[in-house]
C-alpha positions, 0 to 999 in steps of 0.5 A, spaced: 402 357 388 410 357 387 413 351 384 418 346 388 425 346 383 427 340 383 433 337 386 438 335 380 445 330 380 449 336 379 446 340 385 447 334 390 453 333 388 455 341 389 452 341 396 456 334 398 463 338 395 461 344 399 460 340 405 467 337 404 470 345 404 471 343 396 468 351 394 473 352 388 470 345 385 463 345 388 463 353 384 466 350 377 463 343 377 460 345 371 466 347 367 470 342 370 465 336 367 466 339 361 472 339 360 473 332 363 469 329 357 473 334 352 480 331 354 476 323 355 478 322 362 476 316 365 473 317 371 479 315 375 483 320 371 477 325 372 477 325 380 485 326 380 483 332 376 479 335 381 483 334 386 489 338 383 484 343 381 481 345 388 488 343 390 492 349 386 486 353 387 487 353 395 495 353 394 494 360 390 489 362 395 495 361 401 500 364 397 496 370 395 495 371 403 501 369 405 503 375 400 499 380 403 500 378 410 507 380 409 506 386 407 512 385 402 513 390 396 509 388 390 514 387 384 521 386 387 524 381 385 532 379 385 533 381 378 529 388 380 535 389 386 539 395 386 546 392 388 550 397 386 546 401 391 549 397 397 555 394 395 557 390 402 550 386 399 553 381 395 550 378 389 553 372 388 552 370 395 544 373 394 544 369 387 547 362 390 541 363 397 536 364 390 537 357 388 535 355 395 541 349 394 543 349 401 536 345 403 539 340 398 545 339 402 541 340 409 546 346 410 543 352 415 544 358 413 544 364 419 542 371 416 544 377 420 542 383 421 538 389 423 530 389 422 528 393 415 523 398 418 515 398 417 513 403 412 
């Protein structure tokens, strides 16, 4: 005769969080508890605190696909670049487009030329 678990707070509380799409939080429920009640939170603060970290869980999770989709090399990065190697690039301009300034100042920025090729 086997024996009927029986249902938990918790384990209520993990299947309403995975209805809602809330897998990250729904996975860590548990951890996040604890630290909640090591940090005091109130429960407003609490809640706020689950919301950012599911929240920063699926911003990581987009920008982690979004990286692979674009098949972008791994690990280059402007300071990694090799100016010297075609000097018609020029670093000031690439280093003031780095700062992304020009959305600040709603200016459009038309880059030209032709495609890399796929490797």
């Amino acid at each position: 005769m086997s024996r009927e678990r029986k249902t938990t707070g918790l384990d209520r509380s993990r299947a309403l969080l995975e209805r809602l799409g809330w897998g990250f939080t729904s996975d860590r429920i548990t951890e996040l508890i604890e630290q909640g009640v090591r940090e005091e939170l109130t429960l407003g603060a609490f809640l706020e605190f689950l919301a950012e970290s599911e929240t920063a869980f699926r911003e990581e999770k987009r920008v982690k696909s979004w990286l692979k989709q674009s098949r972008l090399p791994v690990g280059r990065t402007l300071e990694s670049f090799d100016f010297l190697f075609n000097r018609s690039i020029d670093r000031e301009k690439i280093s003031m487009l780095a700062t992304c300034e020009f959305i600040r100042r709603k200016e459009t920025v038309l880059l030209l030329g032709p495609p890399e090729p796929a490797s």
